[in-house]
C-alpha positions, 0 to 999 in steps of 0.5 A: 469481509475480511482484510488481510491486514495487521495493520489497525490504520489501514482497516480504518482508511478501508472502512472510511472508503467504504462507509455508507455501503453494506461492507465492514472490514474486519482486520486478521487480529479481529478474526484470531489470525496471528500467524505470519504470511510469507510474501515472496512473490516477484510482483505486488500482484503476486503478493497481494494473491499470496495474502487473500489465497491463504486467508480464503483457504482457511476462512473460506470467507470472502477477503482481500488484501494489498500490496504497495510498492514505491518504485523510483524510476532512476532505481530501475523501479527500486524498491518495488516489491522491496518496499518494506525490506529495502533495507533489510530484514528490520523494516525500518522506515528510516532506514529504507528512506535513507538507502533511497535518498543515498541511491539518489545522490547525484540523480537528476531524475528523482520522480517516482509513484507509489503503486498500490494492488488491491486482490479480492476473492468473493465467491472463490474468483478473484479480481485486481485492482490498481492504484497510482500516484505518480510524485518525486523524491524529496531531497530530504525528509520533511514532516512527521506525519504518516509512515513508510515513505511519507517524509520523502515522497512528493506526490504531482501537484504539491510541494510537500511531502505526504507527511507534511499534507497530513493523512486528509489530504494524502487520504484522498490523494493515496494510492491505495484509497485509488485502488480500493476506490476502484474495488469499491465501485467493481462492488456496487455494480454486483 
C-alpha cells in the first residue's frame, strides 16, 4: 500500500504500527512520485483527501495519507491547518515555534493537542480516521529530539517535551500512532 508521504521517518513509525499484519507501506519516493501536491484545503481532512485522491488517481492503487495540525486553544486553534507554514512559506520548525511562543506571551491558557487524520482509499471508498493528543505549550524550547513541534509541546501526563521523552515514548503516545492505530484495527475486521 502506498503512503503519500516524502517523509522516510513516518513510512517507518507506520510499518512499525503495522508490523506483523500482511501490510507494508511504500513512500511516494519508493514508487517514482516526485511531484509536489498542493495542500490547500481548509481542514486537516480536506488535505489528508487532497494527498490520498491524487495518488489514487494516478496509481490506481490503494493509499493513504496524513494530516497533522497543532491547534493552541487561546490561538483560536492556530495554527491548525497552518502547522508547517505558520510562519511562512520556508517551513522552518524554529520558526513557527517561535511565532507560537510570541503569540502566547502574556496567555494563562497555554493547552493545546496535536490532531492527526488519517485518509485512506481502498478499493476506491474512502475512510478517515482521527488521532489526539491533548498537552500544553511549554514556556520554552526543551530537547532535541523529534521535529516540528516536539521541544515545545508537553503532552497531558508529562512534564517533558516530546523531544525530551524521545521517539519511544512519544511513538506511543502520538497522535498519529492513534489514528493510524485506528486504520489499523478498521483494516483487521475487513
Amino acid at each position: 500500500m502506498i503512503f503519500a508521504t516524502g517523509n522516510a521517518h513516518k513510512v517507518l513509525e507506520a510499518n512499525a504500527i503495522f508490523k506483523g499484519t500482511d501490510f507494508k507501506f511504500e513512500s511516494l519516493s519508493d514508487i517514482g512520485f516526485t511531484e509536489d501536491i498542493i495542500e490547500d484545503g481548509p481542514t486537516l481532512e480536506a488535505n489528508a483527501l487532497i494527498k490520498a485522491r491524487h495518488i489514487y488517481r494516478i496509481y490506481q492503487r490503494d493509499v493513504f495519507s496524513e494530516d497533522t495540525g497543532l491547534e493552541v486553544t487561546s490561538l483560536n486553534n492556530d495554527p491548525g491547518v497552518y502547522t508547517a507554514r505558520y510562519a511562512g512559506p520556508q517551513k522552518n520548525h524554529d520558526d513557527n515555534m517561535d511565532l507560537v511562543l510570541k503569540n502566547l506571551e502574556g496567555k494563562e491558557d497555554r493547552s493545546a493537542q496535536f490532531r492527526a487524520i488519517v485518509a485512506l482509499i481502498l478499493d476506491g471508498k474512502e475512510f478517515l480516521f482521527e488521532g489526539v493528543i491533548k498537552g500544553r505549550i511549554a514556556e520554552e524550547k526543551y530537547g532535541h529530539g523529534g521535529f516540528g513541534y516536539d521541544p515545545v509541546f508537553i503532552p497531558e501526563g508529562y512534564d517533558k517535551t516530546f523531544a525530551e521523552l524521545g521517539d519511544e515514548i512519544k511513538s506511543q503516545l502520538s497522535h498519529r500512532f492513534l489514528a493510524l492505530t485506528k486504520m489499523k484495527r478498521h483494516l483487521a475486521r475487513l
